[in-house]
DONU-42557 format. One record per residue (C-alpha): residue number from 1; residue in three letters; x, y, z. Coordinates in steps of 0.2 Angstrom, whole numbers, padded with zeros to 4 digits. Example, Ala and Ser with C-alpha at 12.3 -4.5 7.8 and 13.67 -1.06 7.14 Angstrom:
residues 2
    n  res   east  north     up
    1  Ala   0062  -0022   0039
    2  Ser   0068  -0005   0036
//
This chain:
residues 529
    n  res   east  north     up
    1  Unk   0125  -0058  -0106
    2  Unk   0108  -0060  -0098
    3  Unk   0101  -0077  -0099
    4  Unk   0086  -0082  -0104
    5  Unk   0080  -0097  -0097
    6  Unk   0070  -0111  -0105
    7  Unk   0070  -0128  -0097
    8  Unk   0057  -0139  -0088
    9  Unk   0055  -0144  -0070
   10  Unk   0066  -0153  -0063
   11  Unk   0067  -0145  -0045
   12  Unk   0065  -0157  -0029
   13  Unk   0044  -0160  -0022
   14  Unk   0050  -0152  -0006
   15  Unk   0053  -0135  -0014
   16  Unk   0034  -0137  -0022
   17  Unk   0028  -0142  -0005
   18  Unk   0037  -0127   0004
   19  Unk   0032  -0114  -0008
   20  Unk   0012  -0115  -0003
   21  Unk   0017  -0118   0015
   22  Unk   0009  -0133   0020
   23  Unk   0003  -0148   0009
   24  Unk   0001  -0150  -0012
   25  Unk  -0014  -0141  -0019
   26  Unk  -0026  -0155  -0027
   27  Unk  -0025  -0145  -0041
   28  Unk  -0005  -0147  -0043
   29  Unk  -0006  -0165  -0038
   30  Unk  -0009  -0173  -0055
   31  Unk   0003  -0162  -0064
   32  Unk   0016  -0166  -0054
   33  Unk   0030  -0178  -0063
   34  Unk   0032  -0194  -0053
   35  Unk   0053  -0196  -0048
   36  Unk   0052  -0207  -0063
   37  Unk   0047  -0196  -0074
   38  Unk   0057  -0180  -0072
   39  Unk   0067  -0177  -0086
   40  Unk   0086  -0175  -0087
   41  Unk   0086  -0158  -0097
   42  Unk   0099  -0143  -0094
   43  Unk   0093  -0127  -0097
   44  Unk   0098  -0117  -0113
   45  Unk   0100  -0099  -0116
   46  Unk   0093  -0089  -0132
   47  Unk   0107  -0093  -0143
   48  Unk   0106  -0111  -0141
   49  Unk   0123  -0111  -0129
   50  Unk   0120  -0116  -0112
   51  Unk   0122  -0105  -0098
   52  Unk   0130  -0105  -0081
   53  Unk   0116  -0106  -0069
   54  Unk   0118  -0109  -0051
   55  Unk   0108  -0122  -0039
   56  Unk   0098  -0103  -0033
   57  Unk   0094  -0101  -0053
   58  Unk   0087  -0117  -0056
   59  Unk   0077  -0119  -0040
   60  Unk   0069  -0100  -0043
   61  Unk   0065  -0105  -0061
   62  Unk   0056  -0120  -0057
   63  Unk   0045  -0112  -0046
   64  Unk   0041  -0101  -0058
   65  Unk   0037  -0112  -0071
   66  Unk   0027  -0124  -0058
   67  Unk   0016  -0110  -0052
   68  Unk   0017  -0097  -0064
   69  Unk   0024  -0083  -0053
   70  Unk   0025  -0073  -0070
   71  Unk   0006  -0074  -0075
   72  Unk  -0005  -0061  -0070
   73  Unk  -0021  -0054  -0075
   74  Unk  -0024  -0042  -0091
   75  Unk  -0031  -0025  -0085
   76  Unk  -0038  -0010  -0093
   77  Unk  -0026   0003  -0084
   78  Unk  -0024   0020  -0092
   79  Unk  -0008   0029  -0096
   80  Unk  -0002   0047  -0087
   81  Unk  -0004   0054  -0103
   82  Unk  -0023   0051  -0105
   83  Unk  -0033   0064  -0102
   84  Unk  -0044   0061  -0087
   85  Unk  -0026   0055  -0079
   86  Unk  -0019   0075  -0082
   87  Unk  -0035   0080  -0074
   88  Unk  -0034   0069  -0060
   89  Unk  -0015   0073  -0058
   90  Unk  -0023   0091  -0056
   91  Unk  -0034   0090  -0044
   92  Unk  -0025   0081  -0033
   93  Unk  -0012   0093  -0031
   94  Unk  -0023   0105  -0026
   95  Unk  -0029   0111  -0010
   96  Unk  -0044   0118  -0018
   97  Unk  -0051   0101  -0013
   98  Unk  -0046   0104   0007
   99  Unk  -0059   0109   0017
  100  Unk  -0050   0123   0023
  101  Unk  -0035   0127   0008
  102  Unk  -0023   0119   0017
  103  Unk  -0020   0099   0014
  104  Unk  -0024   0092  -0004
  105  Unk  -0023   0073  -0008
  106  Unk  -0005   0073  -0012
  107  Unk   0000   0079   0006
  108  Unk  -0002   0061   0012
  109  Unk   0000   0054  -0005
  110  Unk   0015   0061  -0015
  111  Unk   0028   0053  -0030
  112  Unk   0043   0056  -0021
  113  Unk   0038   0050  -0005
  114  Unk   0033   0033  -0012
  115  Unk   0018   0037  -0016
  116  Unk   0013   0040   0003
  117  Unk   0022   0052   0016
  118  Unk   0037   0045   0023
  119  Unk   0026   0047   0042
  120  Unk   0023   0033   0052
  121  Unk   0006   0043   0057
  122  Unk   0002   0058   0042
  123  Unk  -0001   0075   0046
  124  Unk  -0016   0081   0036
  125  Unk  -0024   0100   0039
  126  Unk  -0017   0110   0051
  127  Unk  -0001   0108   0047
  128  Unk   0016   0122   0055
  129  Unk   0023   0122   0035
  130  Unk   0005   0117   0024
  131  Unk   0017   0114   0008
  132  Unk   0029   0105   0019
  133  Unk   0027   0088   0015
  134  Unk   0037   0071   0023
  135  Unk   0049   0069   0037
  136  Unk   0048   0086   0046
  137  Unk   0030   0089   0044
  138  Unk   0022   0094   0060
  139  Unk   0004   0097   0067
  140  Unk   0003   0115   0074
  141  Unk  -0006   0108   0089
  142  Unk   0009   0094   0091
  143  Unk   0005   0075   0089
  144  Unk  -0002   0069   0072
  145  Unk  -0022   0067   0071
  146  Unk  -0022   0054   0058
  147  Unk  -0024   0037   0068
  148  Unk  -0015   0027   0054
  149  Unk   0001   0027   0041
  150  Unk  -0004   0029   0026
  151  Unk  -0003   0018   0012
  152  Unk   0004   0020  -0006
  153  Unk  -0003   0024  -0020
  154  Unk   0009   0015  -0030
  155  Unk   0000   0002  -0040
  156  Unk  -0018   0003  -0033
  157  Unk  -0027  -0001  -0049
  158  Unk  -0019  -0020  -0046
  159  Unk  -0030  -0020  -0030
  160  Unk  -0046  -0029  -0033
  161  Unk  -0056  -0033  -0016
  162  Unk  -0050  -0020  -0005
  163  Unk  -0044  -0002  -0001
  164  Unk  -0039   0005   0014
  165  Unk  -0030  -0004   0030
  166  Unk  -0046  -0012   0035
  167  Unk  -0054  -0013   0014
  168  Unk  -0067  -0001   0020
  169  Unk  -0071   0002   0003
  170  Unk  -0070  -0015  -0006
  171  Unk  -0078  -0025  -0020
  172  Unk  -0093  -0036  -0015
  173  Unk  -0092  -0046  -0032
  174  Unk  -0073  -0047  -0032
  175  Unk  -0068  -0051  -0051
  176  Unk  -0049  -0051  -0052
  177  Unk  -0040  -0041  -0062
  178  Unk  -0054  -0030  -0063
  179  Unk  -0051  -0015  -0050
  180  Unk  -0070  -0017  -0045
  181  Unk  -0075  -0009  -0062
  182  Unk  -0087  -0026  -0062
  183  Unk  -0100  -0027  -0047
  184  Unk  -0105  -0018  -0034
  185  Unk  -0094  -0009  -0022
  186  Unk  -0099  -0004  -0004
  187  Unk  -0090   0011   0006
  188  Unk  -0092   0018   0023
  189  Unk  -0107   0028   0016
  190  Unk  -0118   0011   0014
  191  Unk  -0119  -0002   0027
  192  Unk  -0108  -0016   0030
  193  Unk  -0111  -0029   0015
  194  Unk  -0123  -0015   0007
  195  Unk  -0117  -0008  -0009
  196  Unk  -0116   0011  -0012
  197  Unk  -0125   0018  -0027
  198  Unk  -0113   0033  -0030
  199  Unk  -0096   0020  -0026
  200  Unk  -0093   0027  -0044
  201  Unk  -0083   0019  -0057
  202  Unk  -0070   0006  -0047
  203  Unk  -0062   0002  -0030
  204  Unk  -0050   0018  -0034
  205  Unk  -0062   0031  -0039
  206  Unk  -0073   0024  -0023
  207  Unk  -0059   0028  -0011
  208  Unk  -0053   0045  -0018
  209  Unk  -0072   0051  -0011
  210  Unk  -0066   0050   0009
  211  Unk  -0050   0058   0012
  212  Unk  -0060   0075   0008
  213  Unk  -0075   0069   0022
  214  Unk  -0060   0067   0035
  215  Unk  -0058   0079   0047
  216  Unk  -0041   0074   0051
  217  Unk  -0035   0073   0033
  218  Unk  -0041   0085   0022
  219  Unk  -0059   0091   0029
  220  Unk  -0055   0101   0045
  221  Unk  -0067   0107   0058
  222  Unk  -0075   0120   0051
  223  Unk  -0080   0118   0033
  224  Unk  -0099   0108   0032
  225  Unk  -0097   0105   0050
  226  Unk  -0112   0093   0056
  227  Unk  -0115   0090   0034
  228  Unk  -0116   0072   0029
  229  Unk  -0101   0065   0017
  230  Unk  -0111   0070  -0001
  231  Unk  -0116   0087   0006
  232  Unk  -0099   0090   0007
  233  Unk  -0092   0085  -0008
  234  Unk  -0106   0094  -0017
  235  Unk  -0102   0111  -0008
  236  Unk  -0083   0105  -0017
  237  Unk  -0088   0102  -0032
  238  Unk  -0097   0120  -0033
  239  Unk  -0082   0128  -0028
  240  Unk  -0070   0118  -0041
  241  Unk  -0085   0122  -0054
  242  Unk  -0086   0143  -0047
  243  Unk  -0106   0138  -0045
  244  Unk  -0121   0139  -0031
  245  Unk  -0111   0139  -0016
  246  Unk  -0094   0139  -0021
  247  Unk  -0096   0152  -0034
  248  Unk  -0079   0165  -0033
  249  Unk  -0072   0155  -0019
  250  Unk  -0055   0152  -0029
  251  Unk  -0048   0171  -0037
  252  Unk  -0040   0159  -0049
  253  Unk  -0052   0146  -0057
  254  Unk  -0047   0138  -0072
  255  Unk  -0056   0122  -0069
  256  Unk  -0072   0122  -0082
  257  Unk  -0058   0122  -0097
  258  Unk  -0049   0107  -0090
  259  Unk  -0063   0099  -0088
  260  Unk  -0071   0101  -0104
  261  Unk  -0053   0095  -0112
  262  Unk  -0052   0081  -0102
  263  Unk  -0070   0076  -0105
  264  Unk  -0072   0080  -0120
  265  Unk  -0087   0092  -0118
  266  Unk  -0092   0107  -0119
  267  Unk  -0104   0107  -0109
  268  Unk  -0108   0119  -0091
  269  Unk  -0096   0118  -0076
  270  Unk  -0114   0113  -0066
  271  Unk  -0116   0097  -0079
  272  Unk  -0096   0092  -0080
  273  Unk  -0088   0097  -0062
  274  Unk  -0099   0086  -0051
  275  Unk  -0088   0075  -0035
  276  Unk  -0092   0061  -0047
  277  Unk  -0082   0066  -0059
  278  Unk  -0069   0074  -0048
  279  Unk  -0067   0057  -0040
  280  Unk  -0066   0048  -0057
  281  Unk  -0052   0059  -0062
  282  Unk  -0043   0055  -0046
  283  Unk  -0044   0037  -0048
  284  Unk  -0040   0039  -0067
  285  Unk  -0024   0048  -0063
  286  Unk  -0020   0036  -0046
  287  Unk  -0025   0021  -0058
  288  Unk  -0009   0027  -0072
  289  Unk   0004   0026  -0057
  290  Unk   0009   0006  -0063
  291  Unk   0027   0003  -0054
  292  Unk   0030  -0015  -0058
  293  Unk   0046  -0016  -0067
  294  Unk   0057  -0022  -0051
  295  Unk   0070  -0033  -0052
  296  Unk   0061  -0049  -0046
  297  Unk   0051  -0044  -0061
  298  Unk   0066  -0043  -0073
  299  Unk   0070  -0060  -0067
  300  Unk   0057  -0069  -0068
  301  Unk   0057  -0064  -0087
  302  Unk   0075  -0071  -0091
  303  Unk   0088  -0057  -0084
  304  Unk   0097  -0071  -0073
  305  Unk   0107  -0055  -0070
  306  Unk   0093  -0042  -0059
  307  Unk   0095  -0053  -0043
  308  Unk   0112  -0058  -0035
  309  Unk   0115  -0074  -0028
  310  Unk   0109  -0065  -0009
  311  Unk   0092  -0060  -0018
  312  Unk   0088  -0075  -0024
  313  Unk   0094  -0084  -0007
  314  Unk   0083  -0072  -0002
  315  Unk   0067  -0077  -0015
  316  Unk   0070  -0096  -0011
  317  Unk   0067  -0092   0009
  318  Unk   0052  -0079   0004
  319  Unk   0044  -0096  -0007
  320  Unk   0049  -0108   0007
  321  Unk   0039  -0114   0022
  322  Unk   0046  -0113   0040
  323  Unk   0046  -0131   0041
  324  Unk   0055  -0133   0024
  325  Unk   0068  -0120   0033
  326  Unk   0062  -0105   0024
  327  Unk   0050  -0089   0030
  328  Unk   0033  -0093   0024
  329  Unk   0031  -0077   0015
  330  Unk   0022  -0083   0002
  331  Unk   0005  -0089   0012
  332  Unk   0001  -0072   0014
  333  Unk   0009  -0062   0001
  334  Unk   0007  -0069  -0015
  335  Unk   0002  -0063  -0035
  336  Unk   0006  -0048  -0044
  337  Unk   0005  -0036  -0028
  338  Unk   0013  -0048  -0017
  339  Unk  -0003  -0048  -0006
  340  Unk  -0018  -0061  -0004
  341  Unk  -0028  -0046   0001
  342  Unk  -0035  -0055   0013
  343  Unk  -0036  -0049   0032
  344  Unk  -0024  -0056   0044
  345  Unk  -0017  -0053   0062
  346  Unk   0001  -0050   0064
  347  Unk   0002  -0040   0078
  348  Unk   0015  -0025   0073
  349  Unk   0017  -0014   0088
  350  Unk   0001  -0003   0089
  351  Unk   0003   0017   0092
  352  Unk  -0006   0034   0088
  353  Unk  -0022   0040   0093
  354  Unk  -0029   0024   0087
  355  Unk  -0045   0018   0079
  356  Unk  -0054   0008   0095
  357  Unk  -0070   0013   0106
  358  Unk  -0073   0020   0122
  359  Unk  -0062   0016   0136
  360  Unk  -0050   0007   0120
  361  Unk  -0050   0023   0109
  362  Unk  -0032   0022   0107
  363  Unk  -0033   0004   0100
  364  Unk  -0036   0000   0083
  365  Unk  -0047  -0013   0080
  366  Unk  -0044  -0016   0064
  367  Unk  -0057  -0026   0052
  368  Unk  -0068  -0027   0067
  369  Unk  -0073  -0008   0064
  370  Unk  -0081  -0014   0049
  371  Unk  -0087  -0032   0050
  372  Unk  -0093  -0028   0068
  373  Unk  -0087  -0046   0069
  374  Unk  -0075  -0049   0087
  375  Unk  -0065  -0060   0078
  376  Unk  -0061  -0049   0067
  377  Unk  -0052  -0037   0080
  378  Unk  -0033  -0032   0075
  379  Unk  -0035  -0039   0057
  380  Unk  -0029  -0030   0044
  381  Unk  -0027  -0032   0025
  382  Unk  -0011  -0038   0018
  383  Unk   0001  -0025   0012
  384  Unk   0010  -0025  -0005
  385  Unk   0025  -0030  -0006
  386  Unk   0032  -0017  -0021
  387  Unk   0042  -0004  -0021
  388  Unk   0046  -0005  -0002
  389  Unk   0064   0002  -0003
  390  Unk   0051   0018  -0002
  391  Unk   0037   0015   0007
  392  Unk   0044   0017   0024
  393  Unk   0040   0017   0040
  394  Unk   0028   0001   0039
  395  Unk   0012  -0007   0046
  396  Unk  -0003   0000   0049
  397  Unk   0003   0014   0061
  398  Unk   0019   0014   0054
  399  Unk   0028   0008   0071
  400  Unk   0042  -0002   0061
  401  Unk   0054   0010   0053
  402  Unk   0066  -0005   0043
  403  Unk   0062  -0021   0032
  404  Unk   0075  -0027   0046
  405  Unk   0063  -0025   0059
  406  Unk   0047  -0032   0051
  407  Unk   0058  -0047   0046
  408  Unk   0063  -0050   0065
  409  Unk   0044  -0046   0072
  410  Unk   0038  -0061   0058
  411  Unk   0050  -0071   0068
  412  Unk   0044  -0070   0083
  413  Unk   0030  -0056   0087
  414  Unk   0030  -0058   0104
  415  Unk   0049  -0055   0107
  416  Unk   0047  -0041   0093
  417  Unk   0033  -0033   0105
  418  Unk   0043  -0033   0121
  419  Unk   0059  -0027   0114
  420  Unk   0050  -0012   0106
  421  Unk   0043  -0006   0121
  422  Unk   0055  -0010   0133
  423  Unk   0061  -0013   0151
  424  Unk   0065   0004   0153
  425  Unk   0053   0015   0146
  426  Unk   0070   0028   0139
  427  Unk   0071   0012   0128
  428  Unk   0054   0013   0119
  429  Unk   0055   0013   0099
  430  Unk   0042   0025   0096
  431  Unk   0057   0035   0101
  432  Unk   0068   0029   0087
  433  Unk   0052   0034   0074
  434  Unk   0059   0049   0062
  435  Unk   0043   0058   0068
  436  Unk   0045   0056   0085
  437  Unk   0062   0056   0090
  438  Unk   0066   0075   0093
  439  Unk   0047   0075   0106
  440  Unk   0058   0076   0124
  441  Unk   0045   0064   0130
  442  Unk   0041   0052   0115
  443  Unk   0042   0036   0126
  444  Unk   0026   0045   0138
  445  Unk   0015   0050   0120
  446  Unk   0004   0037   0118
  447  Unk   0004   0028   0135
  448  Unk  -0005   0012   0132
  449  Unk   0002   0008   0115
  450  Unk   0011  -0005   0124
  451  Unk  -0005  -0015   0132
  452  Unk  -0012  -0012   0116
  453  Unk   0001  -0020   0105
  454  Unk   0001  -0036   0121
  455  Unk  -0018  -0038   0116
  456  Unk  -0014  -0042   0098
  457  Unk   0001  -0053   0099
  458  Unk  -0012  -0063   0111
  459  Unk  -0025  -0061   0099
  460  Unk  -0012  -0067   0087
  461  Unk  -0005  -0082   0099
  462  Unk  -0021  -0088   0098
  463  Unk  -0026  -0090   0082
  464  Unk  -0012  -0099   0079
  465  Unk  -0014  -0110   0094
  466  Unk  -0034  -0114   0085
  467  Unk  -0025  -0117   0068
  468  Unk  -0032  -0103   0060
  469  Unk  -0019  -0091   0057
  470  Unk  -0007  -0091   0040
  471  Unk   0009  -0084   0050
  472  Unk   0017  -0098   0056
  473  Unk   0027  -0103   0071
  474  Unk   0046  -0108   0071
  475  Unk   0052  -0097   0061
  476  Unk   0071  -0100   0061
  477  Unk   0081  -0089   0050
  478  Unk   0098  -0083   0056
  479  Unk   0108  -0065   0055
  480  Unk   0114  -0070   0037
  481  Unk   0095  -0077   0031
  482  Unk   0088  -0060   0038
  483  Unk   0101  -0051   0028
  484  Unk   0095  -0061   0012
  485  Unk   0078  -0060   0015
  486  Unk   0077  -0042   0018
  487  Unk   0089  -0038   0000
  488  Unk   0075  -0049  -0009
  489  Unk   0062  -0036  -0002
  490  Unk   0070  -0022  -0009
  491  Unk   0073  -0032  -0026
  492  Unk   0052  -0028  -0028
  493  Unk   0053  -0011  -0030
  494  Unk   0052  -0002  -0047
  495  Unk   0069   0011  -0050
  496  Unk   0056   0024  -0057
  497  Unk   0050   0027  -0041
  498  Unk   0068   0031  -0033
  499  Unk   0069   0044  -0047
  500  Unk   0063   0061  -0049
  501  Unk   0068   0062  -0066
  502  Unk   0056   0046  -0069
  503  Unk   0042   0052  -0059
  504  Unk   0039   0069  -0067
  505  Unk   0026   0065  -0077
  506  Unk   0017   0062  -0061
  507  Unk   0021   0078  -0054
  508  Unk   0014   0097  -0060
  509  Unk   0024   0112  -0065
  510  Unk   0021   0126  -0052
  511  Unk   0017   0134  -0068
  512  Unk   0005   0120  -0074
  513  Unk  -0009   0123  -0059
  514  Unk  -0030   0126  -0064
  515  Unk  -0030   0140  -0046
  516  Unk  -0021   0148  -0035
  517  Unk  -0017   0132  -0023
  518  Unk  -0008   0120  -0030
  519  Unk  -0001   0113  -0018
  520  Unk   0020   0115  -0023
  521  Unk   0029   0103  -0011
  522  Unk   0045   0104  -0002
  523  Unk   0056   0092   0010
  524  Unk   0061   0101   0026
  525  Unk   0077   0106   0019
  526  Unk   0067   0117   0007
  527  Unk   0070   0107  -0009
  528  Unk   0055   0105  -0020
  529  Unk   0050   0087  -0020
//
């Protein structure tokens, strides 16, 4: 029987202390019961009986109760089966919306591949096998162009500061729970700081304009080559709408009727299919895929049942500092997303192309390419925590292939660094990456990913050594703590999104599409994803 617990705190201070890292928040300090005033009360289940709760069980629960773990921001998310949603889901499998017909939004970003692409670094247009999506995807010329992994879309309507690695679109009056629908947002088309008039509706909508304006994602080479970002997008929307420019460039254009459903107008394809619009109902559709039902979750609302007693080992070193013995997880991923969506330095191994400047093209500064601030070099946001059982590879260039391995770099980054890449160069873990390990030369591919990756574990070493850096130092878990840690991880993610059967609402029929290039996807093995 799955208990429900109901008792009040009576967990030890140090717990308290550990779970925010360093000292008591002033705000905690006057609620917190003296030793002599803890009470003596044994939990109870819903019928009255009382249950058999282990040390684990009434350690997590307290922490719960003291921090309110479970409480999270009401927000205004719609369902899959709204309208503008079954639009958005539309047009974002279709490769109408690539500059050249042959990469569409869900070619980095697809259900079954956790809501990214399974790559450490994607493969937008260009592709060997366009409809070929995931592990096996290749660019025709070789070696991926995009310079990062991509992220999930999984959940982004709980992101409320920032989207992107480096939040280069993000909220500039940041209102939680709100998905930057309140305030003013600013994008790479307006300055640092500056807000963009056309951002549209919130943070989601705001990003889903810029993956159509890359070159290496879905733009290419040709198509409005030398344009500006909202000349491009115009010359899109006029071939989605079959008007001005675009007029016959699809043979099969069902688009005004979808609109006009969706919308509920029936007005011209000129006044309804305008970017604007297009990028609302991307963000309408990305803003329905809420996967938050994980087991952690199921806990935390009374099934003492969802986590094993090696999960919730594994919560209590998550919530615990490293001077208490635990991980310090929790200083840096916290909330509903498990992210303070802040922007940190851990220094995960660095490869690809990159996203640095001259002579350091290959780096990737990080927030720095946006702030313009040094300080800010090799920062990135903080990355979710859910549903990573599918989100593999990880980091920001998708150079960790297992939780194990982001665990152990945690640990010690330095160590993590060196053992990636090696004494012997035949040793390097690029090699190891699904993408990369059938290239005959994958240790010689990106040459100075190695230097690079050295200059932010010393960029990292540093801030910690000026106190200003949240991952700690000391670190000690063992084989078995790892183990327990890295089961807790996979406790956050959702079962939906580890089934098809669950994510079909999220997915078209091939007989569903508005054109001729909905984008139909299939794994290397040929099976439709």
């Amino acid at each position: 029987m799955h208990q429900i617990l109901k008792f009040k705190s009576v967990f030890a201070v140090g717990v308290v202390l550990s779970l925010v890292g360093c000292q008591l928040p002033e705000e905690l300090a006057d609620v917190l019961p003296q030793e002599d005033q803890i009470e003596d009360e044994q939990p109870v289940d819903a019928d009255g009986r009382d249950p058999v709760l282990s040390a684990l069980d009434l350690q997590l629960a307290d922490l719960i109760a003291r921090f309110n773990l479970n409480a999270h921001p009401q927000r205004d998310l719609p369902s899959i089966q709204d309208a503008l949603p079954q639009l958005g889901k539309k047009l974002f499998f279709t490769k109408s919306l690539g500059g050249q017909f042959d990469s569409a939004c869900v070619t980095c970003h697809h259900p079954s591949l956790g809501g990214a692409d399974g790559l450490s670094l994607s493969v937008g247009v260009d592709a060997s096998l366009p409809d070929l999506l995931g592990p096996g995807r290749e660019h025709k010329d070789g070696l991926p162009l995009v310079p990062r992994n991509a992220p999930t879309i999984f959940n982004v309507g709980l992101w409320d500061m920032g989207l992107f690695h480096d939040s280069r679109v993000e909220s500039l009056n940041v209102v939680p729970g709100t998905n930057g629908i309140i305030g003013d947002i600013r994008t790479p088309d307006s300055d640092f700081g500056v807000a963009d008039i056309l951002s549209g509706n919130n943070l989601t909508s705001a990003q889903a304009a810029f993956p159509v304006t890359s070159v290496e994602e879905m733009r290419g080479n040709v198509f409005e080559a030398g344009s500006d970002n909202n000349v491009l997008r115009d010359h899109l929307a006029a071939r989605i709408g079959d008007y001005a420019e675009g007029e016959n460039a699809l043979s099969e254009n069902g688009w005004l009727t979808e609109f006009q459903t969706a919308l509920g107008s029936n007005a011209s394809a000129e006044e309804l299919i305008s970017f604007e619009n297009i990028a609302h109902a991307l963000g309408e559709y990305e803003r329905s895929m809420v996967f938050t039902d994980h087991p952690w979750q199921q806990y935390m609302d009374g099934n003492t049942d969802a986590l094993n007693e090696n999960e919730k080992a594994g919560a209590v070193l998550f919530f615990t500092a490293p001077n208490e013995g635990g991980a310090g997880c929790a200083a840096c991923h916290n909330g509903q997303l498990f992210s303070d969506e802040q922007h940190h330095v851990v220094a995960f191994p660095q490869i690809g192309p990159g996203k640095g400047d001259g002579v350091n093209a290959d780096d990737d500064f990080g927030r720095e390419r946006e702030t313009g601030v040094t300080t800010d070099r090799y920062r990135f946001r903080t990355g979710s925590l859910l549903n990573l059982n599918v989100t593999a590879p990880y980091g920001h260039s998708g150079s960790l292939e297992t939780l194990e391995d982001v665990v152990r770099h945690y640990i010690n980054p330095d160590r993590s660094v060196d053992n990636y890449f090696g004494d012997d160069r035949r040793q390097n873990e690029i090699c190891r990456l699904d993408q990369f390990d059938q290239l005959a030369d994958c240790e010689d591919i990106y040459p100075n990913a190695q230097e690079n990756s050295e200059l932010a574990v010393n960029k990292l070493q540093q801030e910690q050594n000026a106190g200003i850096s949240r991952l700690a130092r000391g670190i000690r878990l063992n084989n078995t703590e790892v183990d327990q840690l890295v089961l807790f991880l996979k406790a956050l993610t959702d079962p939906c999104v580890e089934n098809r059967d669950c994510l079909s609402d999220w997915i078209p029929s091939a007989d569903d599409a508005a054109d001729e290039h909905q984008l139909n996807a299939v794994n290397r093995n040929g099976a439709v994803l």
